[in-house]
C-alpha positions in Angstrom: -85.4 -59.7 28.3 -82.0 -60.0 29.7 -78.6 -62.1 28.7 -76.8 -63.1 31.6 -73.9 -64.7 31.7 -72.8 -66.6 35.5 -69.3 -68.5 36.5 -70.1 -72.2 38.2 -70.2 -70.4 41.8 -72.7 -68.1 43.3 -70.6 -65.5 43.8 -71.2 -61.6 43.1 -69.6 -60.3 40.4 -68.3 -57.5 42.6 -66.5 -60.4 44.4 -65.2 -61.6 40.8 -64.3 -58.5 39.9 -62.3 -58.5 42.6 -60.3 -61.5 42.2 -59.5 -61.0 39.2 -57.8 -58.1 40.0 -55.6 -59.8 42.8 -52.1 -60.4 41.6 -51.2 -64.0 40.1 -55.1 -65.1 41.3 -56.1 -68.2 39.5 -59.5 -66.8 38.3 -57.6 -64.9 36.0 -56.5 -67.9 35.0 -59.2 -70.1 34.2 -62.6 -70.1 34.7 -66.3 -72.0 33.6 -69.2 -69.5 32.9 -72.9 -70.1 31.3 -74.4 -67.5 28.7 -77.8 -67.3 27.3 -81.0 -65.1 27.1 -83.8 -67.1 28.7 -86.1 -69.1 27.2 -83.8 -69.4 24.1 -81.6 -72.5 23.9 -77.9 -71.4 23.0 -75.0 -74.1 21.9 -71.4 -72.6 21.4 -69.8 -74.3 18.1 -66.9 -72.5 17.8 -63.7 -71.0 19.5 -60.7 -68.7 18.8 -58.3 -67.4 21.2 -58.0 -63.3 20.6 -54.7 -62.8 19.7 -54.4 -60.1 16.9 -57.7 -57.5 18.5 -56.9 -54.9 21.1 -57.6 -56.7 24.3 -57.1 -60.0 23.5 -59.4 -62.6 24.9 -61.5 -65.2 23.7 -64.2 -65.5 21.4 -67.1 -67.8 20.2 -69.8 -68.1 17.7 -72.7 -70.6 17.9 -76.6 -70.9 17.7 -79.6 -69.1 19.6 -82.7 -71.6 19.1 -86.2 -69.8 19.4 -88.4 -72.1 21.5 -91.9 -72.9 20.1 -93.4 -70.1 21.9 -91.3 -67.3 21.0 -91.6 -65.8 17.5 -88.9 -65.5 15.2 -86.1 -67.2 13.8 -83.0 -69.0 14.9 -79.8 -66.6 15.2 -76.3 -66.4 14.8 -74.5 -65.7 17.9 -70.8 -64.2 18.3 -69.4 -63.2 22.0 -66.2 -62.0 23.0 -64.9 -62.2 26.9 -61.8 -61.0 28.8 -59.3 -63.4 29.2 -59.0 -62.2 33.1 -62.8 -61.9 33.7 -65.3 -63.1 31.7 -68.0 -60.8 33.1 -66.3 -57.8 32.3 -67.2 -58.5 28.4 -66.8 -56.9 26.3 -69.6 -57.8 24.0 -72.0 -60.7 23.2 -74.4 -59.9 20.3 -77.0 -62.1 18.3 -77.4 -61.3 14.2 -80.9 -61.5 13.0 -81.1 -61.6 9.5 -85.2 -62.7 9.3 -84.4 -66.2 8.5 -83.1 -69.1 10.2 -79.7 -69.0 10.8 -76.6 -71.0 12.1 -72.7 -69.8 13.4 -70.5 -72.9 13.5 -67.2 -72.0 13.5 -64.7 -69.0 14.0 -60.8 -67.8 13.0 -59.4 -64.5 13.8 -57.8 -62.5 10.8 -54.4 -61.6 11.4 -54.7 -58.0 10.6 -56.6 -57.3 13.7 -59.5 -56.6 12.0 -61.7 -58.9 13.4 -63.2 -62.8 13.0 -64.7 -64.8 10.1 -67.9 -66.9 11.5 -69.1 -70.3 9.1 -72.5 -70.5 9.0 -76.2 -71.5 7.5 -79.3 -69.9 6.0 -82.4 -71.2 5.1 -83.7 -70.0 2.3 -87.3 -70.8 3.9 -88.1 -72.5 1.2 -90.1 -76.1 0.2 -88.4 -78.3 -0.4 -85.6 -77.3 1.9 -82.9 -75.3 0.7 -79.9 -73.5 2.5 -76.8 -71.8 1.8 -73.4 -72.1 3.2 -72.4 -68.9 4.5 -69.3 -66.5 5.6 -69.4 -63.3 7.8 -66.7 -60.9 9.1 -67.4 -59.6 12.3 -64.9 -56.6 13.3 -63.1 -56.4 16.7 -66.1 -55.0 18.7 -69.2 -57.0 17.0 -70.4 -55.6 14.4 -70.8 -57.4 11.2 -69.1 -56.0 8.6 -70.2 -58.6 5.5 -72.3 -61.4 5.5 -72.1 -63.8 1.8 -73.8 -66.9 0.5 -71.8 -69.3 -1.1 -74.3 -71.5 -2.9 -77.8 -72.7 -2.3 -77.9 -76.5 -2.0 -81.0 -78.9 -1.9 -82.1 -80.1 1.9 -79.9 -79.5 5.2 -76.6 -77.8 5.0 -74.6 -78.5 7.9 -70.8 -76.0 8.5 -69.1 -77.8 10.1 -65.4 -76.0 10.2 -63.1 -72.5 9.0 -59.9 -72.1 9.1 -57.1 -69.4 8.1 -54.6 -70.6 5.4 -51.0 -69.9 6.0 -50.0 -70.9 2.7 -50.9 -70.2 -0.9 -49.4 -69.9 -4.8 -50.0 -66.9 -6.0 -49.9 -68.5 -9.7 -53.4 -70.2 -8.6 -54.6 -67.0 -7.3 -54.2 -68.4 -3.4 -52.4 -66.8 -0.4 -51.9 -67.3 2.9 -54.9 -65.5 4.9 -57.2 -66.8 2.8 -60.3 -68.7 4.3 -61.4 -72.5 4.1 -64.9 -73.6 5.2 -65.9 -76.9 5.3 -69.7 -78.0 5.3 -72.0 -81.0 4.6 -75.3 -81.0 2.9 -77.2 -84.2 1.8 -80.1 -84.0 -0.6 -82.4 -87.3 0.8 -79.9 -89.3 -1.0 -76.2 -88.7 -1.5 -74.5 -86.7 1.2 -71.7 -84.2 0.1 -69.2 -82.8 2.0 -68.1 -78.7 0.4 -65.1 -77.0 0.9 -64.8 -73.3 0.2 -61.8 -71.1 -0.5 -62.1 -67.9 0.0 -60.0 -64.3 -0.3 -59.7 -62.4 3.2 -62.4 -60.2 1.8 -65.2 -62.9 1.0 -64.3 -63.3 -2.7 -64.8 -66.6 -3.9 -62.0 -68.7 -5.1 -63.3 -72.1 -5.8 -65.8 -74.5 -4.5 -66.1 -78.2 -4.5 -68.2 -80.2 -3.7 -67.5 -84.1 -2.8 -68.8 -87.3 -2.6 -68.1 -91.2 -3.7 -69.1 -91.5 -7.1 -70.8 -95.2 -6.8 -72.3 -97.4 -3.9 -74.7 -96.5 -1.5 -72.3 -95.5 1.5 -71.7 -92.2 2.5 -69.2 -89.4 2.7 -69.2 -87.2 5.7 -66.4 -84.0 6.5 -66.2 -82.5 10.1 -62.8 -81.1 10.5 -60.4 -79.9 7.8 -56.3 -78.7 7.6 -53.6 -77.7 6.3 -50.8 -80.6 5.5 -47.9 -79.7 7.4 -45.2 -80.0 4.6 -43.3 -78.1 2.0 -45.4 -78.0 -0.9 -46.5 -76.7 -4.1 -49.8 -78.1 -4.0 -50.6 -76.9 -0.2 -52.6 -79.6 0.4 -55.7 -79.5 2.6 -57.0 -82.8 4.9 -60.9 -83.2 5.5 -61.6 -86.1 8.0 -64.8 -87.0 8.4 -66.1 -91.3 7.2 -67.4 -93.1 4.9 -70.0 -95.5 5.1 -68.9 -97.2 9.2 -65.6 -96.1 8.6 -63.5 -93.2 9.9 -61.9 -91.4 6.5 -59.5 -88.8 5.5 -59.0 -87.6 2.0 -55.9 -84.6 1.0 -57.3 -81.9 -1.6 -55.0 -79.5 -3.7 -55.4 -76.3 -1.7 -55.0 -74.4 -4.9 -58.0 -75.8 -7.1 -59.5 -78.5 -4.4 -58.4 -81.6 -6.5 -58.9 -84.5 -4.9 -55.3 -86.3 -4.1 -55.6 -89.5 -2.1 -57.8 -90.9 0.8 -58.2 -93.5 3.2 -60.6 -95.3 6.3 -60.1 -97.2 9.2 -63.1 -99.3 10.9 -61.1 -98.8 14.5 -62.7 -101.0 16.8 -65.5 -101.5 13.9 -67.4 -98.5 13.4 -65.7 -95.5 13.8 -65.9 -91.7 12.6 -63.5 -88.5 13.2 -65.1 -85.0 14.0 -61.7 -83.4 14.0 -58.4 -82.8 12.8 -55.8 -80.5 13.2 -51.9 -80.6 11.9 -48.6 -81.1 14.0 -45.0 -81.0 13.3 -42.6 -78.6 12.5 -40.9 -79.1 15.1 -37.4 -81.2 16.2 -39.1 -83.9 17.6 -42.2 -83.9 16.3 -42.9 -85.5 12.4 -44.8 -83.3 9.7 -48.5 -84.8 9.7 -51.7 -84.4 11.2 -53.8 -86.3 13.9 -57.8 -86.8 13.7 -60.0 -87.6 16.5 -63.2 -88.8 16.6 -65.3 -92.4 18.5 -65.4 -95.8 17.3 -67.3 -98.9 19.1 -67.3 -102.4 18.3 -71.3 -102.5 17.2 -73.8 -99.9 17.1 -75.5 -100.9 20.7 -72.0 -100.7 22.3 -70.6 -97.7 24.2 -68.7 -95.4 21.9 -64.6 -95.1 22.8 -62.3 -92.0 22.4 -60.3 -92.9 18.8 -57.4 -90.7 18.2 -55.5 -91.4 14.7 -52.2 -90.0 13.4 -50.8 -89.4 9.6 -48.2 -89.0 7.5 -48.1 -86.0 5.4 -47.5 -87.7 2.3 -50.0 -89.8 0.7 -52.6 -90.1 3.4 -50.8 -92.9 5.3 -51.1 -94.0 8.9 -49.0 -93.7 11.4 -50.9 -95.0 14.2 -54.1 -95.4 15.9 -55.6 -95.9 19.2 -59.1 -96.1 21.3 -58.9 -94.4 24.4 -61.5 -94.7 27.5 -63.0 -97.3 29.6 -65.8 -99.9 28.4 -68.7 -99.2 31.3 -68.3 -95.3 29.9 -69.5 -93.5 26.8 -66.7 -91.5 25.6 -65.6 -89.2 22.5 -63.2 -87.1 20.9 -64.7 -84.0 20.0 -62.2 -81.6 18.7 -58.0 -81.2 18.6 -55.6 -78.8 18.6 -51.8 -78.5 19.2 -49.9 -76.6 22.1 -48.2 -73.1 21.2 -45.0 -73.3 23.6 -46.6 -70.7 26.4 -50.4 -72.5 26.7 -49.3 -75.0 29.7 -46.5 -74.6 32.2 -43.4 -77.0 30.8 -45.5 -78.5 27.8 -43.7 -78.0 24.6 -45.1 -76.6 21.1 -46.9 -79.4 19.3 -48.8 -81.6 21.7 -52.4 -82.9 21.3 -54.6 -80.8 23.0 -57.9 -83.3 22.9 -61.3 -82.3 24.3 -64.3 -84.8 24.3 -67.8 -85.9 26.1 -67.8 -88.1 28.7 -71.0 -90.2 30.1 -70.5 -92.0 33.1 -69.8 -91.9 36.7 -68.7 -88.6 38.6 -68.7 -87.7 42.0 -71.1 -90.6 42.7 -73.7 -90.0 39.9 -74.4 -90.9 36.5 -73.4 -87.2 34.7 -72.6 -86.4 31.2 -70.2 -83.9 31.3 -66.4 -82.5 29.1 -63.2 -84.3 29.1 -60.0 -82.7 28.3 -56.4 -84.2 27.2 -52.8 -83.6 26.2 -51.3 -86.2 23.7 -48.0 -86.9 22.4 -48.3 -87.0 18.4 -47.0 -89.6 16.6 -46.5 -92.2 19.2 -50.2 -91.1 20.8 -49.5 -91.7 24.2 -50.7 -89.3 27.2 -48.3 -86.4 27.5 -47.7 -86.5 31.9 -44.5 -85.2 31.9 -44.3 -82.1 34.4 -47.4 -84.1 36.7 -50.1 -83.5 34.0 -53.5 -85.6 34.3 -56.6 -84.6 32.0 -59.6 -83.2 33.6 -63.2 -83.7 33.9 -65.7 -81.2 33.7 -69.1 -81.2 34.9 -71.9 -80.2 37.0 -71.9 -80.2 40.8 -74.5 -79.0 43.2 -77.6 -79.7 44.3 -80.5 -79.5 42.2 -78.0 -79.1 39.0 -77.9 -82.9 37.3 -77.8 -82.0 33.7 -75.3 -82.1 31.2 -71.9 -80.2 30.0 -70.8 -80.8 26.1 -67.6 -79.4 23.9 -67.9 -78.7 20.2 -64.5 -76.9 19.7 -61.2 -76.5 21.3 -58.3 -73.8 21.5 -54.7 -73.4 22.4 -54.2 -69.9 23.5 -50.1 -68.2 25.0 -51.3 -68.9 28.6 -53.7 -71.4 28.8 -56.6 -72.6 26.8 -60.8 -72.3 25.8 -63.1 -75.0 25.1 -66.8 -74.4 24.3 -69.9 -75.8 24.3 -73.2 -76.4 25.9 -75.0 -77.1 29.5 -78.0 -78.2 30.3 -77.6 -77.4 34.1 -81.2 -75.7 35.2 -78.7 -72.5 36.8 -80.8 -69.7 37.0 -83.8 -71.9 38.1 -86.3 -70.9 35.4 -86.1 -74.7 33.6 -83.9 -73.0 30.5 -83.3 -75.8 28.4 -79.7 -75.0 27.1 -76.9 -72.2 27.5 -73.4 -71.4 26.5 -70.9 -73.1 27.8 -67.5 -71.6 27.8 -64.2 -72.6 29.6 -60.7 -71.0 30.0 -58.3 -73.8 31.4 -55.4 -72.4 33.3 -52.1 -72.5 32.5 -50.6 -74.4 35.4 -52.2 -78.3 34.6 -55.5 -77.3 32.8 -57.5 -77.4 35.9 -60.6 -75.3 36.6 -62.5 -74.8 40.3 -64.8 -77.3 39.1 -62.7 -79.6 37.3 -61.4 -83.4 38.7 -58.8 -85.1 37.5 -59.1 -87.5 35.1 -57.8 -89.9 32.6 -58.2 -93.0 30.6 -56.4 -96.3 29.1 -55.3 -96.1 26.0 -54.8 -99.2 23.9 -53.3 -99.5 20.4 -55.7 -101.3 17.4 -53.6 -102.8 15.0 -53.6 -100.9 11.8 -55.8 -101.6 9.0 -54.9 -101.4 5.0 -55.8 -98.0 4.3 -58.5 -98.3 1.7 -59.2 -96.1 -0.4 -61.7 -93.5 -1.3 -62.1 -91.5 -4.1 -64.4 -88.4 -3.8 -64.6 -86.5 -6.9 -65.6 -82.8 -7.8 -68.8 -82.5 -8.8 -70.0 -78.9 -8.7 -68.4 -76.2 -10.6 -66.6 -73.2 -8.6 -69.9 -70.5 -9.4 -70.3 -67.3 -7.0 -73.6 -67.3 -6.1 -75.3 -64.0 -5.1 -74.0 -62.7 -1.8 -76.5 -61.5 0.8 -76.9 -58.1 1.8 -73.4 -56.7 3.0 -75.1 -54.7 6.1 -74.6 -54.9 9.4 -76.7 -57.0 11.2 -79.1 -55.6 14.4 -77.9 -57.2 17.3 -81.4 -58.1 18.3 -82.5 -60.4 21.6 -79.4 -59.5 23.2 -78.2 -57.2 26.0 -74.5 -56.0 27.8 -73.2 -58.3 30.0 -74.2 -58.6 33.4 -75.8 -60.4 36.4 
């Protein structure tokens, strides 16, 4: 069996070789490629830009799905490409550890030892159990430990890992220090977990949280650090509750809950991201989620994009963002180092989402990509900037592009996801999907412009919610620390 990994045009890799090589080409810029070992279906979940490995580059972790005819189980994937050439590599492994597993999310260490990847394990077990799980995965693939951090009762769901740049060492944190964030629901209260972490998979604490009465519940898909001077280095989980996008602040130090608060948007509304902003001269300390909201549960979903305070889990402001006769959603955010677009500033909203509507003449689901001005959350179009759309063109290819995860990297930017395009011709139901946006106005061969209106909602009372600890902080068993065989997968190449 062979991987193979293609760029949206047929041309020979000798040819993109080549123009890659050519001095200031725009290949080396940006490109759109497909990975995946046929008949497996492969989704991309997560995305880093390399800064601290030799080489630099991107990389990604996600999900290799055995089909019902093939044996085995599902597999963690990691692959790593060249910032200049995607088809040069250097690596793309899958980790088989005999059971079913999941990789959701990524972060580099800063050390330039490598990447942490959030995951799941099933226990194969009746009823259902599986762990939340934590891997390092060194510079050139190999897996260097691989931990459980709890077995919980029915589906466990990561969701989100990031590197902590704060810490007290009176609490036994530091910066470097690794937060996951993962959902499991037992059949009849869904918790959302958070795990802190030491850089070498030590556990620090673990919570787990939900809303201690009703019947509605409590869902986390991105997490944070708060942007401001404190003691307490807050974290942010956004995620809703009950029809109602929510955010609640934790104690980084002992993942106390600290405040909360949900917004119906246009009347039911979620966030599946968040990331932090400020810092900056002209940009307030606070953080932005992004997620959908719609008016009913038949209507079309809208982009909703909603900024915070630091402090006290207050709103700034929030707004939908799309058209009515389109489905559209935020899927993941991240802010702007000075160096990822020509004339953009640090600190903008780098937004990606899904799109379903008309392109190019046809009905086509494809990815949708933004910059934002926090705070005031208006487009950013200084400098001639549009978003872009990004989807599948040729004949014979009507399927379907999606993003799970975006990244800012010092020239340019990654998104990565899934397609559904049929572009090797042997009806493979899903592949990788990875894009490197260029530097000069985020545009791809194959992207179009594109952009939306955006109208303010007035802002709601924040209610609030108060999720409470209910699981000790216990180290469960880790698994096996061994490297894991790098089976159903091959070099790159044609």
């Amino acid at each position: 069996m062979r991987t193979r990994i293609r760029t949206r045009h047929s041309l020979s890799v000798s040819v993109l070789v080549a123009l890659a090589a050519l001095p200031g080409s725009g290949f080396a810029q940006s490109w759109e490629v497909y990975s995946g070992l046929n008949p497996h279906r492969e989704q991309l979940h997560g995305v880093a830009d390399v800064q601290f490995c030799a080489g630099g580059g991107q990389v990604a972790t996600g999900t290799q799905t055995v089909p019902p005819t093939a044996a085995g189980f599902n597999n963690i994937v990691v692959e790593r490409k060249s910032a200049a050439n995607p088809l040069a590599g250097p690596w793309r492994f899958s980790y088989d550890s005999g059971r079913s597993e999941e990789g959701r999310g990524i972060v580099e260490y800063t050390d330039g030892t490598g990447f942490a990847v959030v995951g799941t394990f099933d226990a194969l077990t009746t009823p259902l159990q599986t762990h939340l799980t934590i891997s390092k995965v060194d510079c050139n693939g190999n897996m260097v430990w691989h931990r459980s951090y709890g077995t919980t009762a029915g589906k466990h769901t990561a969701w989100d890992i990031i590197r902590a740049t704060t810490g007290d060492g009176a609490f036994g944190t530091a910066a470097g220090d690794l937060i996951a964030l993962a959902e499991y629901n037992t059949g009849t209260v869904n918790y959302v977990r958070v795990v802190r972490i030491r850089s070498n998979g030590t556990l620090i604490w673990t919570r787990d949280y939900a809303v201690p009465v009703g019947t509605l519940q409590l869902t986390g898909r991105g997490i944070a650090e708060v942007d401001t001077p404190s003691l307490a280095d807050n974290l942010v989980v956004a995620g809703s509750y009950g029809n109602n996008a929510a955010v609640f602040q934790i104690d980084g130090n002992n993942g106390a809950y600290i405040c909360g608060s949900q917004l119906p948007g246009q009347g039911l509304s979620r966030f599946n991201d968040i990331t932090r902003h400020g810092g900056t001269p002209t940009i307030a300390p606070g953080f932005t989620a992004v997620g959908e909201t719609r008016t009913t549960s038949a209507a079309l979903p809208q982009a909703f994009v909603a900024s915070y305070r630091s402090t006290g889990c207050a709103l700034q402001r929030q707004v939908h963002w799309g058209t009515p006769n389109e489905s559209e959603t935020a899927q993941a955010v991240t802010v702007t180092r000075a160096t990822t677009f020509s004339t953009v500033p640090a600190g903008q909203l780098l937004i990606a989402g899904n799109i379903t509507g008309a392109y190019l003449g046809v009905s086509s689901r494809d990815v949708w990509t933004h910059l934002m001005v926090p705070i005031n959350l208006t487009p950013y179009v200084a400098g001639g900037y549009t978003g872009q759309r990004y989807g599948t063109q040729g004949a014979g290819l009507a399927g379907m592009e999606t993003v799970a995860d975006v990244a800012e990297s010092s020239n340019g930017a990654h998104f990565v996801g899934m397609t559904m395009s049929n572009w090797d011709g042997l009806a493979d139901p899903a592949d990788g999907y990875s894009v490197r946006m260029g530097f000069n106005g985020m545009r791809t061969l194959c992207s179009v412009p594109w952009s939306g209106a955006v109208t303010a909602l007035t802002p709601y009372t924040a209610l609030v919610v108060t999720p409470t600890p209910i699981s000790p902080s216990t180290l469960f068993n880790p698994l096996p620390r061994v490297t894991l065989p790098a089976a159903l997968c091959c070099g790159i190449g044609p």
